[in-house]
C-alpha positions in Angstrom: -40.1 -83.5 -9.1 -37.2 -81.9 -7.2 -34.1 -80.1 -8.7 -32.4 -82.4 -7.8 -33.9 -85.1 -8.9 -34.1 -83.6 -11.7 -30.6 -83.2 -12.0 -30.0 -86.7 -11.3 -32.1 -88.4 -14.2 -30.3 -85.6 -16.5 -27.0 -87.1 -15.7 -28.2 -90.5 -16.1 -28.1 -90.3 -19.8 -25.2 -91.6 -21.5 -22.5 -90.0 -21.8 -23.9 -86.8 -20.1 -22.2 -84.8 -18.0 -22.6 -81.0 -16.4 -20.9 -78.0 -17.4 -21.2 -74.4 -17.6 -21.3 -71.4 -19.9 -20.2 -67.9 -19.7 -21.2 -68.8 -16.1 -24.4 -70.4 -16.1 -24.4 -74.5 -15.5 -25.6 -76.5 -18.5 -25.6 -80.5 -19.1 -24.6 -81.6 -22.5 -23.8 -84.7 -24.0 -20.3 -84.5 -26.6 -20.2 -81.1 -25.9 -23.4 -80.2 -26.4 -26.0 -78.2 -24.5 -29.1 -80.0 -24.3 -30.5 -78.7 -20.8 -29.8 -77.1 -18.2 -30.2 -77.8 -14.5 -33.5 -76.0 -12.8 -31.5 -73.4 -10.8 -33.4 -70.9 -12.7 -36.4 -68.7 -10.6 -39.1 -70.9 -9.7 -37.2 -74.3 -10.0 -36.7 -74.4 -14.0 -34.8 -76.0 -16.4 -34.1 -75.4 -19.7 -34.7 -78.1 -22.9 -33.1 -78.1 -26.4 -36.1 -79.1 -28.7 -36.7 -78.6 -32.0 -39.6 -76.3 -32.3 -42.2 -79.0 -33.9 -41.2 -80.8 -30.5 -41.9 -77.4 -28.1 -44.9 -77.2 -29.3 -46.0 -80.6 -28.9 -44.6 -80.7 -25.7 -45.8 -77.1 -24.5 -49.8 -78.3 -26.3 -49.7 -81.7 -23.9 -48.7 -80.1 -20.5 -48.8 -76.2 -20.4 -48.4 -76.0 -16.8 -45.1 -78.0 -17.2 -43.8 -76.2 -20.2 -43.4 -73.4 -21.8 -41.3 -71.2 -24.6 -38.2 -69.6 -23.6 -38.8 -65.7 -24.6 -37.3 -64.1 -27.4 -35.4 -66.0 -30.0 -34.2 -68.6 -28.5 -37.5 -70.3 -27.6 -38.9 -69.4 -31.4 -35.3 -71.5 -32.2 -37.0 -74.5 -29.7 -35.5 -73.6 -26.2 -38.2 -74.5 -23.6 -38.3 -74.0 -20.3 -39.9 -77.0 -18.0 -41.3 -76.4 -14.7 -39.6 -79.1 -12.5 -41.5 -78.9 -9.4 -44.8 -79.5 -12.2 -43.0 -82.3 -13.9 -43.4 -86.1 -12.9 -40.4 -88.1 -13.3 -42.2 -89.7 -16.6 -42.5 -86.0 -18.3 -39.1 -84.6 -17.3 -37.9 -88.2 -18.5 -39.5 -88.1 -22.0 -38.5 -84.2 -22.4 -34.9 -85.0 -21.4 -34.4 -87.7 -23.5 -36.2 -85.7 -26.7 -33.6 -83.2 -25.8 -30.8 -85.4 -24.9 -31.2 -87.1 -29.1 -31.6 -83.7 -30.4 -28.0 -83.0 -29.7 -26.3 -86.6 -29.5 -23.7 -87.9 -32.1 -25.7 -90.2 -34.2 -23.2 -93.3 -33.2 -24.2 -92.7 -29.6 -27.8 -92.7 -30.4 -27.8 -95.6 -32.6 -26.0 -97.4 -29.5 -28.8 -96.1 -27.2 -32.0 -96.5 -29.3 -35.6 -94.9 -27.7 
């Protein structure tokens, strides 16, 4: 997978859109961050799980992703290696992350 394809199926979720924060590009959904583009070093992204989820996901596929350092990745953020990612993966991550964050009436309109 690309960045910008990457990008691309981010956006695609409802009602998501790009944005930044205190300078850095983000993608949220109602005004909240659930990932980030992967214009990080080495093509990453960042993902807004929970962390039962980060550790599910980072068990599965541990050349695609792995904890942010610090405490934000012991609080779930996870970075995903894009150009490791298949559009399936970075699909499933992004919509884990995407319902992590989503008003419930939004998700109950857009059910898994």
């Amino acid at each position: 997978m690309t960045p910008a394809a990457f990008l691309k199926l981010a956006l695609s979720l409802p009602d998501a859109v790009q944005s930044a924060h205190h300078g850095s590009a983000d993608i949220r959904v109602a005004g909240k961050i659930f990932a980030s583009p992967a214009d990080r070093k080495d093509g990453e992204a960042i993902l807004k799980f929970t962390p039962e989820q980060q550790d599910i996901f980072c068990a599965a596929e541990p050349n695609v992703f792995k904890p942010v350092a610090g405490g934000w990745g012991a609080k779930g953020w996870t970075r995903l290696v894009v150009k490791n990612a298949d559009a399936v993966t970075a699909s499933s991550a992004l919509r884990t992350a995407w319902r992590n964050v989503a008003p419930a009436k939004l998700k109950k309109a857009h059910p898994e």
